[in-house]
C-alpha positions in Angstrom: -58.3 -66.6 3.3 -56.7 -64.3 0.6 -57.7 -60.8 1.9 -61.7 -60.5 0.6 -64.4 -60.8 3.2 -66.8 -62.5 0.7 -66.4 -65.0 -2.0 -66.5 -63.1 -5.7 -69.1 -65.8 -6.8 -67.5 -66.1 -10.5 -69.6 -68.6 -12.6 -67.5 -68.9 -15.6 -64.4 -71.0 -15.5 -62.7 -71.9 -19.0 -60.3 -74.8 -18.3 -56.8 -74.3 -19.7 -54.9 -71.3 -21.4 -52.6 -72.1 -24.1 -53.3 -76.1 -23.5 -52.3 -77.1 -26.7 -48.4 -76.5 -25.6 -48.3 -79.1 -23.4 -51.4 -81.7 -24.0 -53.0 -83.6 -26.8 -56.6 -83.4 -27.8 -57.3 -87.0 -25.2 -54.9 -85.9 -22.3 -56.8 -82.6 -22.1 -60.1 -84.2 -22.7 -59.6 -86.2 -19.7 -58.3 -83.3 -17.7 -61.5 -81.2 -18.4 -63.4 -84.1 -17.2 -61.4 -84.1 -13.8 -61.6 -80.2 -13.3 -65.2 -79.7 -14.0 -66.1 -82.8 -11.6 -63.8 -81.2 -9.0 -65.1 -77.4 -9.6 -68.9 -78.7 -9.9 -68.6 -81.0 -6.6 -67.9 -77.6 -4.8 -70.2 -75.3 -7.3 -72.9 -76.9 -9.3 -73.9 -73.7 -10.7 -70.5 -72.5 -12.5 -70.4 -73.0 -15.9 -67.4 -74.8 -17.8 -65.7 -73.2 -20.6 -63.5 -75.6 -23.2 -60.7 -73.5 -25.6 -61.0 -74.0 -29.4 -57.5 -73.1 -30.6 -55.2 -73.4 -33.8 -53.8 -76.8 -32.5 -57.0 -78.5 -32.0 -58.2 -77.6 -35.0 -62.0 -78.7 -36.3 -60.6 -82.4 -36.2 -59.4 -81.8 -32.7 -62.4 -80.2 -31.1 -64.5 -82.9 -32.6 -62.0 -85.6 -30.3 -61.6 -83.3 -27.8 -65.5 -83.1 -26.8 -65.9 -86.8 -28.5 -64.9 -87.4 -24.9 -65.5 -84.8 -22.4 -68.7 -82.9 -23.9 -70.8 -83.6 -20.9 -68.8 -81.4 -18.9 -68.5 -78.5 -20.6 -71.1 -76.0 -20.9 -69.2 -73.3 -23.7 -66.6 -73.5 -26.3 -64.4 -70.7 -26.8 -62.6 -69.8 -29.6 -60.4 -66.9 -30.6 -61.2 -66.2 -34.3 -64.0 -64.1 -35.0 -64.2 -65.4 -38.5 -67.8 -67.0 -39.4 -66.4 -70.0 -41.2 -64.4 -70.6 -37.9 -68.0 -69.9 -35.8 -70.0 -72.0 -38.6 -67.4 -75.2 -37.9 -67.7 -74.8 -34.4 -71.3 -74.8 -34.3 -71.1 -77.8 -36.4 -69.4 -79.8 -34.3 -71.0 -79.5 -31.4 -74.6 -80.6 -33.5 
């Protein structure tokens, strides 16, 4: 449909850039839920990645997949910092 003979078969999604601007912690809990249904209806095999950033800090990750950890395979985060890594870790225990 958009130019390429086959499909590019890309198994990593990560839901969201910069979410934090524009949803809380619940609203985009509920929206990973809805993509990764959606997505995983049409792909079972990709693989759902959530965003661990500044604004949802440790408190905020731990809401955030409080409510839509089934449906996300990875967390991502942006600092390379092992006490960052070592919360994260943490958290999803």
């Amino acid at each position: 449909k958009h130019g390429y003979e086959k499909p590019w078969n890309v198994k990593y999604w990560q839901i969201g850039n910069e979410v934090y601007r524009k949803y809380s912690e619940d609203e985009f809990a509920d929206l990973c839920i809805q993509y990764s249904e959606e997505m995983k209806s049409r792909d079972s095999s990709i693989k759902i990645i959530a965003p661990h950033t500044r604004r949802y800090d440790d408190q905020g990750l731990d809401e955030l997949l409080d409510v839509c950890a089934e449906y996300v395979d990875f967390v991502d985060t942006r600092s390379a910092r092992d006490s960052v890594i070592g919360n994260i870790e943490e958290i999803i225990r």
